[in-house]
Biopython code that builds the backbone (N, CA, C, O; Angstrom):
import numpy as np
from Bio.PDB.StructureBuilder import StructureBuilder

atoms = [
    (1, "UNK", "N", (195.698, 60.633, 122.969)),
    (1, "UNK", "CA", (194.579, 60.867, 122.066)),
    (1, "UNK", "C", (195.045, 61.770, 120.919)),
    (1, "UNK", "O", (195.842, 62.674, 121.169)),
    (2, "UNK", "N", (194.646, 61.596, 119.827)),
    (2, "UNK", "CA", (194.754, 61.659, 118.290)),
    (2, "UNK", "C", (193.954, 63.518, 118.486)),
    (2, "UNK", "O", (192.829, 63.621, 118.974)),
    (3, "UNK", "N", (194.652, 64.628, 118.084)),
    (3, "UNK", "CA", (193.803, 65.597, 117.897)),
    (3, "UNK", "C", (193.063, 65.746, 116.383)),
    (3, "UNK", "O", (193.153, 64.879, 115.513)),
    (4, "UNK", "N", (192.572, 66.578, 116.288)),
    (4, "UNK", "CA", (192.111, 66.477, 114.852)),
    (4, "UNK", "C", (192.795, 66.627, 113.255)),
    (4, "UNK", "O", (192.687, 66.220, 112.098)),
    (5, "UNK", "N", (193.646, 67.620, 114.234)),
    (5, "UNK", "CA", (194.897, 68.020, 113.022)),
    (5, "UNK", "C", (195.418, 66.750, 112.913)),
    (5, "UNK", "O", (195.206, 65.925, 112.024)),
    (6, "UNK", "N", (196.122, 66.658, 113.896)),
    (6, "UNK", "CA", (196.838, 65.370, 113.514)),
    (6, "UNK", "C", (196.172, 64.033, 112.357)),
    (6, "UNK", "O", (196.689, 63.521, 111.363)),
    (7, "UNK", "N", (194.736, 63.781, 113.075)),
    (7, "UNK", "CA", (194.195, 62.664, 112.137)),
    (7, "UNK", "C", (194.347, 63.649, 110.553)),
    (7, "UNK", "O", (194.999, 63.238, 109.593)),
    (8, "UNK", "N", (193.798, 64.625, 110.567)),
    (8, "UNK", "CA", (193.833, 65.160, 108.708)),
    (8, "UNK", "C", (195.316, 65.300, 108.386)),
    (8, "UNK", "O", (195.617, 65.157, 107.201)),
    (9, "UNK", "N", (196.412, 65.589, 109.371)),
    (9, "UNK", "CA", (197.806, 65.209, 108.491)),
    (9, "UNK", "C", (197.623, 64.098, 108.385)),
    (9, "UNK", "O", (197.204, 63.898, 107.245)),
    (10, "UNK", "N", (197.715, 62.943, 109.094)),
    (10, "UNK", "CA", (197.852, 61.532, 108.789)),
    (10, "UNK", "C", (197.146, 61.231, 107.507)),
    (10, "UNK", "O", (197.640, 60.634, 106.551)),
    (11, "UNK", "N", (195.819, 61.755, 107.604)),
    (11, "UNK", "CA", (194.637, 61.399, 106.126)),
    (11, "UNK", "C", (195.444, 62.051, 105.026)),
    (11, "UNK", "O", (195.724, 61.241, 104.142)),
    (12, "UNK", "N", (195.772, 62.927, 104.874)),
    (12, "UNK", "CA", (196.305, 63.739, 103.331)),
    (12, "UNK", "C", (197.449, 63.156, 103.048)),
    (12, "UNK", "O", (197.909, 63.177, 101.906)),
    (13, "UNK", "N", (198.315, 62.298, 104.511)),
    (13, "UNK", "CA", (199.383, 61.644, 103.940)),
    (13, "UNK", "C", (199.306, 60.415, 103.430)),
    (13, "UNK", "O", (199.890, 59.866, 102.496)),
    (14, "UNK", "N", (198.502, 60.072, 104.183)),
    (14, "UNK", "CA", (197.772, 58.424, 103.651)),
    (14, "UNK", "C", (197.505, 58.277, 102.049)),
    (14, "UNK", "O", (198.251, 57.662, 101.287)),
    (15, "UNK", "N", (196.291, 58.959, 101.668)),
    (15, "UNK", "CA", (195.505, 59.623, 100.336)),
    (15, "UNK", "C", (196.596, 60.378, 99.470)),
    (15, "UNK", "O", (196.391, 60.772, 98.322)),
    (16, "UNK", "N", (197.422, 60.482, 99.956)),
    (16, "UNK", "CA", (198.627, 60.817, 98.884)),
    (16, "UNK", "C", (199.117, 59.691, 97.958)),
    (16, "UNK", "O", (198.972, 59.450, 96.760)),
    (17, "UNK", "N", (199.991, 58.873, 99.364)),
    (17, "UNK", "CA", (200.541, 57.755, 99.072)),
    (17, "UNK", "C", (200.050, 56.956, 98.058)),
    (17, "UNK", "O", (200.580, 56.404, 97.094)),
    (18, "UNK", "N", (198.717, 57.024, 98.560)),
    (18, "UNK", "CA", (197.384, 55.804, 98.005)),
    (18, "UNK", "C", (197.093, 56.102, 96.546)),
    (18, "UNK", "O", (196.786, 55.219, 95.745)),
    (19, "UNK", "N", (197.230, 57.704, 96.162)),
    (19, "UNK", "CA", (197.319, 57.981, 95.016)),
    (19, "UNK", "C", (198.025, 58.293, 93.802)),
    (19, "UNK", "O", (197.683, 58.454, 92.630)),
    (20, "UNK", "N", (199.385, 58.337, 94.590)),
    (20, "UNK", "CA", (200.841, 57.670, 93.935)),
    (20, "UNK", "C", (201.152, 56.644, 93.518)),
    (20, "UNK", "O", (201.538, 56.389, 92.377)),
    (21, "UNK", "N", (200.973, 55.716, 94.689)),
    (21, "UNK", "CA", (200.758, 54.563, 94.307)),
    (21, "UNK", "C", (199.653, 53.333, 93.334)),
    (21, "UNK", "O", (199.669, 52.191, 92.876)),
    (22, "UNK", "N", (198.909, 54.369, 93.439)),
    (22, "UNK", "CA", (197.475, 53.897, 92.140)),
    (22, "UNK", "C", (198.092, 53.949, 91.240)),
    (22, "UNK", "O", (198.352, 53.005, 90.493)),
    (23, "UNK", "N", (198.539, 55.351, 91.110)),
    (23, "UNK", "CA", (198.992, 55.741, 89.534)),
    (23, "UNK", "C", (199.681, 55.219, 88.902)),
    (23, "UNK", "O", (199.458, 54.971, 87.717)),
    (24, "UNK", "N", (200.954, 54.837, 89.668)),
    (24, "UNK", "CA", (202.206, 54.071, 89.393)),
    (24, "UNK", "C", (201.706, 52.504, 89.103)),
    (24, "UNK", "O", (202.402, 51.916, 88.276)),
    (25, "UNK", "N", (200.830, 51.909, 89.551)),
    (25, "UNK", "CA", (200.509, 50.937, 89.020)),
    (25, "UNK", "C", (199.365, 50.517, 87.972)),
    (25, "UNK", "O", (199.186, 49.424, 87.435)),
    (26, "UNK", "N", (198.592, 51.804, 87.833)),
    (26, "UNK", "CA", (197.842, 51.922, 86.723)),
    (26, "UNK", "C", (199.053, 52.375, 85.514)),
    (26, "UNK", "O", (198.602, 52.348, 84.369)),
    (27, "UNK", "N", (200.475, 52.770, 85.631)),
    (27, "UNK", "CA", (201.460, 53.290, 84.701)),
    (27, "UNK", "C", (201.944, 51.869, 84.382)),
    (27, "UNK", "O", (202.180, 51.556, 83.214)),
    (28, "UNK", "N", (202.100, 50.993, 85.404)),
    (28, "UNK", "CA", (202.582, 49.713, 84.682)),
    (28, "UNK", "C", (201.475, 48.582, 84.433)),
    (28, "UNK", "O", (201.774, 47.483, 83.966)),
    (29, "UNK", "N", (200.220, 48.933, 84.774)),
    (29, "UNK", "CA", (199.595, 47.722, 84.039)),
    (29, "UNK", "C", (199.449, 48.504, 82.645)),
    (29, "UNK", "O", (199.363, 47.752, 81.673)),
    (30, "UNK", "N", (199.399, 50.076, 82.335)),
    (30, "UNK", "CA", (199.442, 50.174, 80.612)),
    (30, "UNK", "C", (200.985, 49.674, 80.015)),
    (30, "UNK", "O", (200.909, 48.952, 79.021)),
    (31, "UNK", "N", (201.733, 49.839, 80.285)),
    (31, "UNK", "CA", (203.034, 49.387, 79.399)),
    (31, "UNK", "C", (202.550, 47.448, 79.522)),
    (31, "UNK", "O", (202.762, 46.740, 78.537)),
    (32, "UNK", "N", (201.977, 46.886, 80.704)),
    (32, "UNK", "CA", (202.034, 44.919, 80.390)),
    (32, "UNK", "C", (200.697, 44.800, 79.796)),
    (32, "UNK", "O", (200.160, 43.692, 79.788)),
    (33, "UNK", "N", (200.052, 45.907, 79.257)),
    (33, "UNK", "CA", (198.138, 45.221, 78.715)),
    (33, "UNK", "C", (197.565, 44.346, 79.700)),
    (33, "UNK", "O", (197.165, 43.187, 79.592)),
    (34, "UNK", "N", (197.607, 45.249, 80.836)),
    (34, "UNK", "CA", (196.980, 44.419, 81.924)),
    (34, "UNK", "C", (195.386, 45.190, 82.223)),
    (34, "UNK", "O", (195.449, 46.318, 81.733)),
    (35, "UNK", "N", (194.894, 45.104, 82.450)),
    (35, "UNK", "CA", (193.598, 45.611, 83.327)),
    (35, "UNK", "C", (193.529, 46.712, 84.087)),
    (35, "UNK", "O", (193.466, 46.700, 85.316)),
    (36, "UNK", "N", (193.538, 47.857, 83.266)),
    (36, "UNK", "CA", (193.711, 49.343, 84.164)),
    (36, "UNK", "C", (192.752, 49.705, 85.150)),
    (36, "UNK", "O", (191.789, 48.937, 85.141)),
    (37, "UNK", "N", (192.682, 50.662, 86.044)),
    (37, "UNK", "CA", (192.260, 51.523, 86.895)),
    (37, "UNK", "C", (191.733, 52.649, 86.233)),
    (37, "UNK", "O", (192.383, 53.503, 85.631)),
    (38, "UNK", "N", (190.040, 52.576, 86.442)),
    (38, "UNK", "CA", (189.377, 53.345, 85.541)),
    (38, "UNK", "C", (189.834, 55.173, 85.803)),
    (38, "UNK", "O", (190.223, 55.656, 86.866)),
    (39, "UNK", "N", (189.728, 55.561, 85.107)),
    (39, "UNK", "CA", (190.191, 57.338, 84.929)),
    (39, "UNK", "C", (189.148, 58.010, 86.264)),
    (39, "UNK", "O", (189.515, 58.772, 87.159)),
    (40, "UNK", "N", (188.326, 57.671, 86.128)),
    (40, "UNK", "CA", (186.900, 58.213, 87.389)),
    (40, "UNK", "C", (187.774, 58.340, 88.998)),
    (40, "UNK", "O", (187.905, 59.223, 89.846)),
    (41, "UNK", "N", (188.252, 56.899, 88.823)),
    (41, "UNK", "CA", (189.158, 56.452, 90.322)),
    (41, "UNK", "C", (190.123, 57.029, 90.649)),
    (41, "UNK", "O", (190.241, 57.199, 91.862)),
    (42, "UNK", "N", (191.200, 57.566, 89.760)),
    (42, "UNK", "CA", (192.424, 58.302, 89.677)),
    (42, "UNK", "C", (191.732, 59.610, 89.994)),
    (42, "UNK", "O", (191.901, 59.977, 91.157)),
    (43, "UNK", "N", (191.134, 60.245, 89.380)),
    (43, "UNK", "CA", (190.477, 61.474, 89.143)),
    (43, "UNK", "C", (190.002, 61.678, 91.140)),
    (43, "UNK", "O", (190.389, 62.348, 92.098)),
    (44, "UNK", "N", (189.098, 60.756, 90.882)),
    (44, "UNK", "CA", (188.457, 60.680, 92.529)),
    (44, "UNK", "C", (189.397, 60.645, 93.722)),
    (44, "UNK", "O", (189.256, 61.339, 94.729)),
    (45, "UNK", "N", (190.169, 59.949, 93.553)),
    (45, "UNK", "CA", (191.418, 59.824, 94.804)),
    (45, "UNK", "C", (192.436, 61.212, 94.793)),
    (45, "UNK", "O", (193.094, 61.586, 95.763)),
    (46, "UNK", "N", (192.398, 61.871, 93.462)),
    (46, "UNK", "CA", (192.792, 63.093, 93.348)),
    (46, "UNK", "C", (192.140, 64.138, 94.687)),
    (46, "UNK", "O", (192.464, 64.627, 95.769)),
    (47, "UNK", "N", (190.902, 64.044, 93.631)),
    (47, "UNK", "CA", (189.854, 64.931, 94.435)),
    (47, "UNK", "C", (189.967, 64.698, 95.654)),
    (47, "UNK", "O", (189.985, 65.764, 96.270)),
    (48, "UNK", "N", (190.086, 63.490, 96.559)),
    (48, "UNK", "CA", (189.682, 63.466, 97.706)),
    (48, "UNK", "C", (190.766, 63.857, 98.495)),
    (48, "UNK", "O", (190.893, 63.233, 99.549)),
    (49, "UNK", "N", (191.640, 64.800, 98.232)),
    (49, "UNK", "CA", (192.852, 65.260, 98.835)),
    (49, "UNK", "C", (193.955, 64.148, 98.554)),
    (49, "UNK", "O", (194.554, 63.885, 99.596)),
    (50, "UNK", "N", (194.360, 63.486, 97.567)),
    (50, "UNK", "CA", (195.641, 63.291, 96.920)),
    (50, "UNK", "C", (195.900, 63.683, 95.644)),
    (50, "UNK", "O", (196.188, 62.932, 94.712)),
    (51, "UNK", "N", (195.773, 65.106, 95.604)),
    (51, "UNK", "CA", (196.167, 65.896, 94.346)),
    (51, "UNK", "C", (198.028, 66.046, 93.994)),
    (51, "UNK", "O", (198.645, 66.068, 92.929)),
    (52, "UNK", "N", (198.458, 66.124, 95.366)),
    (52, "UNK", "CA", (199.683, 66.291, 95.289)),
    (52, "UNK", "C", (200.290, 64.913, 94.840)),
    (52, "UNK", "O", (201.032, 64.886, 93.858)),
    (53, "UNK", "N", (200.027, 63.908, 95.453)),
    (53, "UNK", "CA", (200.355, 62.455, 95.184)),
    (53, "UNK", "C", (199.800, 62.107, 93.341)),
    (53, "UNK", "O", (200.361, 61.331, 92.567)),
    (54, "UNK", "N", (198.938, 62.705, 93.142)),
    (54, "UNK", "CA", (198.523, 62.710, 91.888)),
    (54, "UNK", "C", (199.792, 63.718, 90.523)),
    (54, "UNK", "O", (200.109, 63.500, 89.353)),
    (55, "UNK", "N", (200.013, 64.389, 91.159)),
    (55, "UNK", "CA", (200.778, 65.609, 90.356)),
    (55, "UNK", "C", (202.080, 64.882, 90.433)),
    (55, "UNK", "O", (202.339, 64.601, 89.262)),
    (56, "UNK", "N", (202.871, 64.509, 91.068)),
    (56, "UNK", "CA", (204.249, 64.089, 91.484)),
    (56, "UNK", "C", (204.061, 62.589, 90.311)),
    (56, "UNK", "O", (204.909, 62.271, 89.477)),
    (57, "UNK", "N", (203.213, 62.124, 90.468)),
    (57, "UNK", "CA", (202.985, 60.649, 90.038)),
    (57, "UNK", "C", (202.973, 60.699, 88.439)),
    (57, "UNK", "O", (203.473, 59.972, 87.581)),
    (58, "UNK", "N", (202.109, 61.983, 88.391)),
    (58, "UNK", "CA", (201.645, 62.195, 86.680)),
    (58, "UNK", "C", (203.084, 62.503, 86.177)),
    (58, "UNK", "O", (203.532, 61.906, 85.198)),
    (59, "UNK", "N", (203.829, 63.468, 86.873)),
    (59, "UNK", "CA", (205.059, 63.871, 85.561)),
    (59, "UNK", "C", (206.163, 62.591, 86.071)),
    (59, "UNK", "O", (206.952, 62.355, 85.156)),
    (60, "UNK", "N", (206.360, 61.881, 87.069)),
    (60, "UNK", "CA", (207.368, 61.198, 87.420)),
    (60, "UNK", "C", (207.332, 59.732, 86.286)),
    (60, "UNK", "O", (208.160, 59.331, 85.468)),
    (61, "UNK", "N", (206.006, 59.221, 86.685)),
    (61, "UNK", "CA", (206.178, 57.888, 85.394)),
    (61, "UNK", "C", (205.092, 59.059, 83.893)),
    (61, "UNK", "O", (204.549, 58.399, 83.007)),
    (62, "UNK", "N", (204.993, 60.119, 83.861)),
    (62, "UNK", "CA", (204.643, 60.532, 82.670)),
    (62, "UNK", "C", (203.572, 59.801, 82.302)),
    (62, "UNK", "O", (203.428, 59.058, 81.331)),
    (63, "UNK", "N", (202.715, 60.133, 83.322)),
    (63, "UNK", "CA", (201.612, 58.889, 82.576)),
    (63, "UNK", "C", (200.091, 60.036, 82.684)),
    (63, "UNK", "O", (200.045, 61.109, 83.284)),
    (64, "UNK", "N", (199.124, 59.454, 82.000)),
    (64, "UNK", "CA", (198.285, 60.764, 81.819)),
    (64, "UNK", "C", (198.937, 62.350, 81.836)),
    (64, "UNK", "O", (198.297, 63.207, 82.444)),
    (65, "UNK", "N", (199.499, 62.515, 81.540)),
    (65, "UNK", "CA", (200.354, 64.345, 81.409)),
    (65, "UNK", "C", (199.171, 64.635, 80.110)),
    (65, "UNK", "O", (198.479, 65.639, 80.277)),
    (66, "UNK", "N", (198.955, 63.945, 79.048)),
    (66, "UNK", "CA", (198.381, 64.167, 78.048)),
    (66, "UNK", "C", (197.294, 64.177, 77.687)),
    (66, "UNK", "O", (197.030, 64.276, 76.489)),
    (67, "UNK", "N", (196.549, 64.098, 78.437)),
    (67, "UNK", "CA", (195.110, 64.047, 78.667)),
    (67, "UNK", "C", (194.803, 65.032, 79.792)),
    (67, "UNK", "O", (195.197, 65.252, 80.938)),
    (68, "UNK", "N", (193.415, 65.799, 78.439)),
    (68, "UNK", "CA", (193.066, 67.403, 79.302)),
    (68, "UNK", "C", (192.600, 67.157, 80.448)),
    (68, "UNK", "O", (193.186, 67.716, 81.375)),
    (69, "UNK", "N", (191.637, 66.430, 80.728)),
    (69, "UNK", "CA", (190.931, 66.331, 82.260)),
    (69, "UNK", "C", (192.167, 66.044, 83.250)),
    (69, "UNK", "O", (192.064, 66.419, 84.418)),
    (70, "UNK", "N", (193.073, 65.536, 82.913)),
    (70, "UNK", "CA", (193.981, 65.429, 84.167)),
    (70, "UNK", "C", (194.948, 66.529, 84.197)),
    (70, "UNK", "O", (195.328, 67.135, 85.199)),
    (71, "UNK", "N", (195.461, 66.801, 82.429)),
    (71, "UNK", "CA", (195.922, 68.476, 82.858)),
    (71, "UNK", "C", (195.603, 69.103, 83.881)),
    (71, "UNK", "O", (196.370, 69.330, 84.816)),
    (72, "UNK", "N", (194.041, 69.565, 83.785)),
    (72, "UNK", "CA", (193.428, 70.522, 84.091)),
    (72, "UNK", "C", (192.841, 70.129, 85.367)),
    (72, "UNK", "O", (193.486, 70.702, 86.245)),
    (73, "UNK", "N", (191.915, 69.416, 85.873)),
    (73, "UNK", "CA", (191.271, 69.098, 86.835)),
    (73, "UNK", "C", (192.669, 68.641, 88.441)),
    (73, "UNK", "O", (192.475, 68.884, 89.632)),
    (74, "UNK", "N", (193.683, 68.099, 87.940)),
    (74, "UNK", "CA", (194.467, 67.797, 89.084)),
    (74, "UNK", "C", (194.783, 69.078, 89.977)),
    (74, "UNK", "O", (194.586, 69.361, 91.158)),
    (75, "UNK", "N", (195.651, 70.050, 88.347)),
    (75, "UNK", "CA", (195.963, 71.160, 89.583)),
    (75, "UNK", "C", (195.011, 72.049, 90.516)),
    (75, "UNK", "O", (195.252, 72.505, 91.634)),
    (76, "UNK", "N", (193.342, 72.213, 89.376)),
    (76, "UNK", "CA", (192.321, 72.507, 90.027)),
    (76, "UNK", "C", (192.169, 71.827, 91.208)),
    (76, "UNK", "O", (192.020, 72.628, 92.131)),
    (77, "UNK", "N", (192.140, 70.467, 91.630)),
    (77, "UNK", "CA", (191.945, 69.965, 93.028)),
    (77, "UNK", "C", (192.853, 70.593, 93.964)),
    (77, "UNK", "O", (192.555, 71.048, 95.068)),
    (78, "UNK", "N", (194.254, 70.565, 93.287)),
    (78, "UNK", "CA", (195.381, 70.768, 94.097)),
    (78, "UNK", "C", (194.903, 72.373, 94.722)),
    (78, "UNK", "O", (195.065, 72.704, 95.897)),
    (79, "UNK", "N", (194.460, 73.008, 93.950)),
    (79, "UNK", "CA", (194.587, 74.874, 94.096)),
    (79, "UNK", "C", (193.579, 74.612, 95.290)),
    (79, "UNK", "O", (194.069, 74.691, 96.416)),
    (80, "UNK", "N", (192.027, 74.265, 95.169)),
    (80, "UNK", "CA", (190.448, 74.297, 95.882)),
    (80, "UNK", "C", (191.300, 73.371, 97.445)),
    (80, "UNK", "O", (190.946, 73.821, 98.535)),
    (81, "UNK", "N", (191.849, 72.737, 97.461)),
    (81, "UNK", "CA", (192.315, 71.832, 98.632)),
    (81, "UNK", "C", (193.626, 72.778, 99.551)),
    (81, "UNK", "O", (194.045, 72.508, 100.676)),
    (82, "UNK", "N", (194.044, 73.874, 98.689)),
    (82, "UNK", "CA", (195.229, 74.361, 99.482)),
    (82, "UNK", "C", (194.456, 75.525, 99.864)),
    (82, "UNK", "O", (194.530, 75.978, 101.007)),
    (83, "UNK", "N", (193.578, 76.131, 98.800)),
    (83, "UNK", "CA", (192.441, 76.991, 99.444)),
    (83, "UNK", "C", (191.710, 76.738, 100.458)),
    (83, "UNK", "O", (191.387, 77.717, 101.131)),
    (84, "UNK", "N", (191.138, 75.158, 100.964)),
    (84, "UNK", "CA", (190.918, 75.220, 101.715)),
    (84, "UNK", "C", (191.138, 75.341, 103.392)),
    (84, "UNK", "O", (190.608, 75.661, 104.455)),
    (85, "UNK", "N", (192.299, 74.843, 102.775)),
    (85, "UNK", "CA", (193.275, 74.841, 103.928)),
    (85, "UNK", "C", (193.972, 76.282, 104.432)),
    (85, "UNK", "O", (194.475, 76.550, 105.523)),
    (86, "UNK", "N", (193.821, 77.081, 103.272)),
    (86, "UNK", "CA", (194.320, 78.275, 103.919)),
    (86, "UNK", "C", (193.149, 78.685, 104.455)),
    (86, "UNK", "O", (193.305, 79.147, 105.585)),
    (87, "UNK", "N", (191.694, 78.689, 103.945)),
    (87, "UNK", "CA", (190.559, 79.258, 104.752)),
    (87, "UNK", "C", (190.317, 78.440, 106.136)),
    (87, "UNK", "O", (189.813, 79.117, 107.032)),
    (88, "UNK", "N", (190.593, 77.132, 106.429)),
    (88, "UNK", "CA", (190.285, 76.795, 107.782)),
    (88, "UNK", "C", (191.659, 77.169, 109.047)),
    (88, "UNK", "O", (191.590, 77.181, 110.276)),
    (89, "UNK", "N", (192.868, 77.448, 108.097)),
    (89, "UNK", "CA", (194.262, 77.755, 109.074)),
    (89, "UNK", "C", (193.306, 79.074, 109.573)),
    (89, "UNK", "O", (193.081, 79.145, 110.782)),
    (90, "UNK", "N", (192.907, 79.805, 108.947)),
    (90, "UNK", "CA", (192.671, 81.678, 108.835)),
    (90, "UNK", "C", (191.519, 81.345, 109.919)),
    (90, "UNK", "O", (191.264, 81.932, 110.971)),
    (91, "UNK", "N", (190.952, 80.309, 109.379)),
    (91, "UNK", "CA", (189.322, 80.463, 110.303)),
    (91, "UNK", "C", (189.866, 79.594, 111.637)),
    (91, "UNK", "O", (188.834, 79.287, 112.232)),
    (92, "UNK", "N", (190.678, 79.217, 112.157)),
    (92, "UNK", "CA", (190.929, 78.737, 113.523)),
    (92, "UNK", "C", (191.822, 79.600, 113.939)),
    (92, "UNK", "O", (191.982, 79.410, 115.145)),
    (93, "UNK", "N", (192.651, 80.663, 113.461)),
    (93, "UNK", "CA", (193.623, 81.669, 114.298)),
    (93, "UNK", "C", (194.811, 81.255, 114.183)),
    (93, "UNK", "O", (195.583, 81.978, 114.813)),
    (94, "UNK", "N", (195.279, 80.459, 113.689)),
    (94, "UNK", "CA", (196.703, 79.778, 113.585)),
    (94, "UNK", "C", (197.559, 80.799, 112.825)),
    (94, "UNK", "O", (198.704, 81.122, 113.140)),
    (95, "UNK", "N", (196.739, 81.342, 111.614)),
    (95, "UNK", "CA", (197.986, 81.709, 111.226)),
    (95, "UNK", "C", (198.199, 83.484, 111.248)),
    (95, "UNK", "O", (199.277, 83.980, 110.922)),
]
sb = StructureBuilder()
sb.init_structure("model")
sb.init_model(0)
sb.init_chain("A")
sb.init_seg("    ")
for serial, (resi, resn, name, xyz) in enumerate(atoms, 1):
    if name == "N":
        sb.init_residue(resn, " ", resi, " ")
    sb.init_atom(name, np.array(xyz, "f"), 0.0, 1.0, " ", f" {name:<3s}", serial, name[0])
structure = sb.get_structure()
């Protein structure tokens, strides 16, 4: 049986991936004028704990770096999500 930790590592690794991989293909449908992945969705999959997968993705294919809301709002997810995580490590005794 799956403990809980375990399922939320698995989830943040999942939701990483998922948001690396968005990005990277929202990076190549803009270079072929293909049919992008609206900004809301990127933004959202951020938020939902793939900030890191979001950050790695943004400077690696350089794609949104230039645009303020993703400046600004990614590392904000990234900071509120590691905060949280340090308040639930603190609030279960672990650390």
């Amino acid at each position: 049986m799956y403990s809980i930790s375990n399922i939320i590592i698995y989830y943040i690794l999942a939701i990483n991936v998922l948001t690396f991989a968005t990005y990277g293909i929202d990076k190549w449908k803009s270079r072929n004028n293909k049919w992008r992945i609206r900004e809301a969705t990127l933004l959202l999959l951020a938020a939902l704990g793939g900030s890191v997968g979001a950050l790695v993705a943004m400077h690696l294919f350089r794609h949104k770096t230039q645009h303020k809301k993703f400046r600004y709002l990614v590392p904000l997810f990234l900071l509120l999500q590691l905060t949280l995580v340090l308040y639930l490590t603190m609030r279960s005794g672990r650390m």
